[in-house]
N, C-alpha and C positions, 0 to 999 in steps of 0.2 A: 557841595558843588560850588566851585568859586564862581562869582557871575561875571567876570571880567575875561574870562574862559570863555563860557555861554555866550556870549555879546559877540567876541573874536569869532567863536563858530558861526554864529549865524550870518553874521558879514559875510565870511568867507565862502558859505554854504549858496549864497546869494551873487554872490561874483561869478562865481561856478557855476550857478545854471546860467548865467548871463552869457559866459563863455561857453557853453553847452548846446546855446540857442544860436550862437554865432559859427559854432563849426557846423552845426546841420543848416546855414544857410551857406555856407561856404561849399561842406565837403557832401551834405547828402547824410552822413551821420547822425540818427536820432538823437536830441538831446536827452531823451527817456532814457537810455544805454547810459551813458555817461551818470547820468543821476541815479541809477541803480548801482553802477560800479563804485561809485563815490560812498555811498551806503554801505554796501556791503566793506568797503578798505575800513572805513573808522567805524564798523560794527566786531562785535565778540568774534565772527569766524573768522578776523585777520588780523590788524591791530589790535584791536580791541579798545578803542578811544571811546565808545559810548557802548554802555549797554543800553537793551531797548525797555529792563524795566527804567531806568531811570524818567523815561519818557511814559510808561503804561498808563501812570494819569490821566496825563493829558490827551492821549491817542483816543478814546472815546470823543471826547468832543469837537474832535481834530476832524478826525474824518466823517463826521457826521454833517460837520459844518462844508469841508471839501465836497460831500456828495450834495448839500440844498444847493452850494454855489455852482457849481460844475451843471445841475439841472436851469438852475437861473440864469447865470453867462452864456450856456451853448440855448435857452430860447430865446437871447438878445440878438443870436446871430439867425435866425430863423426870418426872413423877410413870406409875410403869407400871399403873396404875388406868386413869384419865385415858387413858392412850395406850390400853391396848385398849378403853374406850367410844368412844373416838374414832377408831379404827384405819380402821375400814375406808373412814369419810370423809375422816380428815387424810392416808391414805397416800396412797388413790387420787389425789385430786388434787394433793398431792408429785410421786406421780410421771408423772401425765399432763404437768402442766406442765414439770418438771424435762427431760421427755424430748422436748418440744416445742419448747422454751428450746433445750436442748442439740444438738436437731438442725437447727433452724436458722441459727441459729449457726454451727454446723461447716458449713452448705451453700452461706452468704453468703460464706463465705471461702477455702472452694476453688472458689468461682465466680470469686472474686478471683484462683484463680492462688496461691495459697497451699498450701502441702505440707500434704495431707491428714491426716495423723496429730496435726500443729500443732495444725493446725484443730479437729479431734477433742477433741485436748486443751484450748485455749481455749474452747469450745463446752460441756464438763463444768464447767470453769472459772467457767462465767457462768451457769451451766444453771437456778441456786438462788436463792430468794428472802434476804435480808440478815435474821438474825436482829435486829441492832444498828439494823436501822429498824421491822420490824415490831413487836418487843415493846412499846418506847416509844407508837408509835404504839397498838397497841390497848389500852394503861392509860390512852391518854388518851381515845379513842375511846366503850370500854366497850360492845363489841357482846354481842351477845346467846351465850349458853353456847356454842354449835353452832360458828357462825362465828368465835368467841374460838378455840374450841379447834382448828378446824380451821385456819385461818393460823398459829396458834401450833406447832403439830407440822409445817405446811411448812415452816416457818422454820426449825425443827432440823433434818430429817430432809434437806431439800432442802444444807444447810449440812454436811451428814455426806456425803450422793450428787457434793456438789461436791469436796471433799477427797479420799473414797477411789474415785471416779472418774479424778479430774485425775491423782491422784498417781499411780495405777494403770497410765494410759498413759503418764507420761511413766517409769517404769519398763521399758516395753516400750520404748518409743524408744529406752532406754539399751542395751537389750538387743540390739536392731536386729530383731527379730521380735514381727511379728503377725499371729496367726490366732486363731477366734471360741474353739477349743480352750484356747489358750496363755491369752486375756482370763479364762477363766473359768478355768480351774486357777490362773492368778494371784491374781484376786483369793478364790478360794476360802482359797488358802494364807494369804493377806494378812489373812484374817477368820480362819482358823483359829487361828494363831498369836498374833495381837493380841489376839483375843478372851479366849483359852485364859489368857496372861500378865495381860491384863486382870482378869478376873473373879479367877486366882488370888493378883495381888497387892494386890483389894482386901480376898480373905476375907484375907491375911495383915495386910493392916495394919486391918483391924476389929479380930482379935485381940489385935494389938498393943495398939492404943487401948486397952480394953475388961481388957486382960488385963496389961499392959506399965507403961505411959506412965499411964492413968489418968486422974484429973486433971491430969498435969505435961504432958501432948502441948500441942505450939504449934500455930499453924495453921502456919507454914510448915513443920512439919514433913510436911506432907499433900503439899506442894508439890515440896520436897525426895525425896520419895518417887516421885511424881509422873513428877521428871524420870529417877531410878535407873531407873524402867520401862521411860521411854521408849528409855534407852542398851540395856535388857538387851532389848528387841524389836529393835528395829532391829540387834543384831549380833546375834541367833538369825534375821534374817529376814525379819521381818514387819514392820509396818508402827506406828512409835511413836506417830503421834496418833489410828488405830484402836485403839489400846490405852490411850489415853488415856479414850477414848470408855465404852470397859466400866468402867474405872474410876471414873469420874464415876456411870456408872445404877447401877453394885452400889452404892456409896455411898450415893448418895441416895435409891435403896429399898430400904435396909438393912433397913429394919423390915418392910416386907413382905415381904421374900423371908426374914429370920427368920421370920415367924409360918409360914409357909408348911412353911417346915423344919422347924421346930419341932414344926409341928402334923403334919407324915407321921409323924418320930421318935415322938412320943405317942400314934400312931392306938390307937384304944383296940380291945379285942375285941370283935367282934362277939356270940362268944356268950355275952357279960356283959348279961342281960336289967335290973338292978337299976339301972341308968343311973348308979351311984356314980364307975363308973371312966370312964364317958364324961365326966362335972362335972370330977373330978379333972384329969382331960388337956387340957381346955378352961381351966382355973385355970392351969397350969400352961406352956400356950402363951400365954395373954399375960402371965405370967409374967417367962416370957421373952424374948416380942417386944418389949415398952415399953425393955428395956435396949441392946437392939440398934440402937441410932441411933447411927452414924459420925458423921455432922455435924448441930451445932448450928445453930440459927439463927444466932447470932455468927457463924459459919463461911460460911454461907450469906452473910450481909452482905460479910466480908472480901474474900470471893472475888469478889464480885459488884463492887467496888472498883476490885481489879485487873484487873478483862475493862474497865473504865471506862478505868483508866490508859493501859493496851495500847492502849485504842482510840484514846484522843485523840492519842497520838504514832505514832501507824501510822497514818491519815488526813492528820494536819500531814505527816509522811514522803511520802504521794502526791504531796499538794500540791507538796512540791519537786519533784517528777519531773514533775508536771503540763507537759508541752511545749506551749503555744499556737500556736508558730511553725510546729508541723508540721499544715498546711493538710489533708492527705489524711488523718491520723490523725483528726482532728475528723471530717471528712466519712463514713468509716467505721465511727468509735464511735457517731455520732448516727444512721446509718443504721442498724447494729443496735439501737439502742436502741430505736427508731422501729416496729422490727419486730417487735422483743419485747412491745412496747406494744400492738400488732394482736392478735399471737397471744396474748396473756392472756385478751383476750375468746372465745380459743376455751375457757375453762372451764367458760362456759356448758352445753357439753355434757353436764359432770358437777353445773353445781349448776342445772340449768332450773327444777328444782322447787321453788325457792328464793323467795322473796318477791323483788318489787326491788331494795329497800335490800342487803340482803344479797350480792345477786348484781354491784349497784355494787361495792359497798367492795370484796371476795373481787377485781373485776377493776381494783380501782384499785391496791392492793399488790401492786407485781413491781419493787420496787429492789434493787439488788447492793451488796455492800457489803466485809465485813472478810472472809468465806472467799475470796471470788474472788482478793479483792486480795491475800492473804498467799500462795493457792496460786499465784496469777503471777510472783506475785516470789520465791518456792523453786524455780520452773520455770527462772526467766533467772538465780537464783543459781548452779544446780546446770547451767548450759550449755545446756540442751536450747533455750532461746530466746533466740536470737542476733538475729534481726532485731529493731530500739527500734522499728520502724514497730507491729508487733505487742504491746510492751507500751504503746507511747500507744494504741493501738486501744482496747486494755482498758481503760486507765485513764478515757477519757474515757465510753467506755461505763457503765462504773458511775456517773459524775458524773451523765451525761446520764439514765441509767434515773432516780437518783435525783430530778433534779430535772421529770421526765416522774410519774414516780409521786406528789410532794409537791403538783403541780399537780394531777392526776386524785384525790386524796384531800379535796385544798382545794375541786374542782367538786362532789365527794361532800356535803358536812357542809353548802356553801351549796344546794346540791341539796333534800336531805332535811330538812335545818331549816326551811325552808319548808313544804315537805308535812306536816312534823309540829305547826305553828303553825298 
C-alpha cells in the first residue's frame, strides 16, 4: 500500500467530513449520510478504492477506542445541575423509549427465527437515540429550554443504556448463562467496579493536575490516563467504557462536586450565633471551588475535535461494509426502521401535555448512530455475532433510521414555519 496514497486519503477523508458538518449546518442534511455514502463509493460494492480487509487490523482497536471516547466526550457534556432539573423528564422518556426501541427490536427478530439472546442483544444495540445527530441538530433547530434539554439527556443517557446493556449481554453469552439474577448481579458488579475505579481515578488525576502537572499537563495527557483506566478496569473486571463514563462526569463537575465537598468539610457550628464563622466558611468554599476545575474550555474544544475525528472515519468504515447486494438485509433494516419510526409516536404518552410543536420535533428524533454502530462491531469483533446477515441488518437500519428521521425533521421545520409566519 503506498503511503503517499494513505496520507492523500485521510486528508481528503477529513475535508469531507468538514464539508459534511457545514452542509448539515446550512441545509439540515446529516453529515452521518454523507459519511456513509462516502464509504460505501471508495468501498468493494462500488469503486472499490479500499477494501475493508486492508483495514481489519486496525478496526478492533479502532472502535474500541471510538466507543471509551464517545462514553468519555458525551460525559463532558453532561452538566449534573442541568440533569437533576431535567431528571425526571429527560430520564422518563430515555427510558420509556430506550425500552420500547429495545423490545421491539428483539421481538422482530426472534419472530424472524433468530436466536433470542442475539436478538436481545441487537435490540439494546439500537434501543438509543444517536447523540452525533441529535446534538447538531438541536444547535441548529434551537427548541425551547424543556425540549432542548430533554432530547439532549436522551441522547446521552439512551447512548450510555445502549453500551452497558449491549455489552452486558453479550457477556452473558460469553458466559453461556442467563437468568433475570445473573442480569442484575452482573451488571451491578459491572457499575460497581467501573464506577468505583472511575470516580477514583478521576479524584486522582484532578490532584495530579492541580497538585502535580500544574500548568505543564497536556491534554493528551487526560487521554493517556484515560486509556491506563480503561486496561486497569477491564483486568479487575469490570467494565472499561463504564469507567470511562464516571471519569468524563467527575471531570466535568469538578467544581461542583468541589463546592459541595468543600462546603460539608467547612459546615460551620451551629451554636455560633455571631454568623462570623458561617461568612468565614462560605469565603472559604468558593474559595476553593473556583480552583477545582479539571478541564478547561481549550480541553472541552480539543476533545470535542476528536469525537469529530472518530466520527468521520467510523461512519466512512460502515460505508465500506455497507453490503447493497444483500436483498434480505435491506428488507429487514428498513422494516425495523419503519417500526421504530411508529413506535416513537408512542411518546405521546409521556409528553401529551406538550404543546404541538414540541410533541412533533420530540417524535421526529429517533436516529441511531456512532453507539449502535461501534457496540456491533465489538459484538462480531469479539465472536458473539457470526452471522454478516445480522450485522447488514444493523447497518442498514441505522442508515434507514437516519434517513426516516432527517425526513420527519425536514416535514417538522416546513410544518411549523408556516404556522409561525
Amino acid at each position: 500500500m503506498d503511503v503517499n496514497i494513505v496520507l492523500l486519503g485521510v486528508g481528503l477523508i477529513i475535508v469531507f467530513g468538514f464539508f459534511a458538518e457545514f452542509m448539515f449546518k446550512k441545509v439540515g442534511v446529516p453529515d452521518i449520510l454523507f459519511l456513509v455514502l462516502l464509504g460505501f463509493l471508495i468501498g468493494p460494492h462500488a469503486f472499490g478504492w479500499v477494501q475493508p480487509e486492508a483495514i481489519a487490523a486496525f478496526a478492533p482497536v479502532f472502535t474500541t477506542f471510538a466507543l471509551l471516547f464517545l462514553l468519555f466526550e458525551g460525559a463532558l457534556s453532561i452538566d449534573l445541575k442541568s440533569f437533576a432539573r431535567g431528571l425526571l423528564s429527560g430520564s422518563s422518556i430515555s427510558l420509556f423509549n430506550f425500552i420500547i426501541s429495545a423490545v421491539t427490536v428483539t421481538a422482530i427478530l426472534a419472530l424472524l427465527k433468530f436466536d433470542f439472546l442475539l436478538s436481545l442483544l441487537i435490540g439494546c444495540a439500537l434501543g438509543g437515540v444517536s447523540s452525533a445527530f441529535v446534538m447538531p441538530l438541536l444547535k441548529q433547530l434551537k427548541p425551547n429550554g424543556k425540549v432542548y434539554t430533554m432530547l439532549a439527556l436522551e441522547s446521552a443517557i439512551t447512548d450510555v443504556f445502549t453500551i452497558v446493556f449491549a455489552l452486558t449481554i453479550m457477556q452473558l453469552i460469553q458466559v453461556n448463562v442467563f437468568s433475570f439474577k445473573n442480569v442484575m448481579s452482573q451488571i451491578i458488579s459491572l457499575f460497581a467496579v467501573a464506577g468505583l475505579i472511575g470516580i477514583i481515578g478521576a479524584s486522582l488525576w484532578i490532584f495530579l493536575d492541580k497538585k502535580v502537572f500544574k500548568e505543564h499537563k497536556s491534554f493528551m495527557s487526560t487521554i493517556a490516563f484515560l486509556l491506563i483506566l480503561y486496561f486497569i478496569t477491564e483486568f479487575l473486571g469490570g467494565n472499561g467504557a463504564i469507567a470511562a463514563l464516571f471519569f468524563g462526569l467527575v471531570l466535568s463537575n469538578s467544581k461542583q462536586l468541589g463546592s459541595i465537598i468543600v462546603g460539608i468539610r467547612n459546615k460551620p457550628d451551629k451554636s455560633n450565633g455571631n454568623g462570623e464563622e458561617k461568612k468565614s466558611s462560605e469565603e472559604e468554599t468558593a474559595k476553593n471551588s473556583i480552583t477545582i476545575v479539571a478541564l478547561s474550555e481549550e480541553e472541552h474544544r480539543f476533545y470535542s475535535q476528536i469525537s469529530f475525528f472518530l466520527k468521520i472515519f467510523f461512519f466512512v468504515y460502515i460505508g465500506l461494509l455497507l453490503n447493497i447486494n444483500n436483498s434480505k438485509a435491506i428488507m429487514i433494516g428498513g422494516l425495523l426502521a419503519l417500526t421504530i419510526l411508529g413506535a416513537r409516536n408512542l411518546s405521546l404518552l409521556i409528553t401529551r401535555k406538550m404543546d404541538k410543536q414540541d410533541k412533533s420535533l420530540i417524535n421526529s428524533i429517533f436516529a441511531r448512530g456512532l453507539a449502535a454502530a461501534a457496540v456491533i462491531q465489538i459484538v462480531f469483533e469479539n465472536g458473539i455475532l457470526t452471522d454478516p446477515l445480522l450485522l447488514d441488518i444493523t447497518y442498514f437500519f441505522i442508515v434507514t433510521t437516519i434517513l426516516l428521521s432527517s425526513a420527519r425533521v425536514f416535514i417538522h421545520k416546513i410544518r411549523f414555519k408556516k404556522t409561525d409566519s
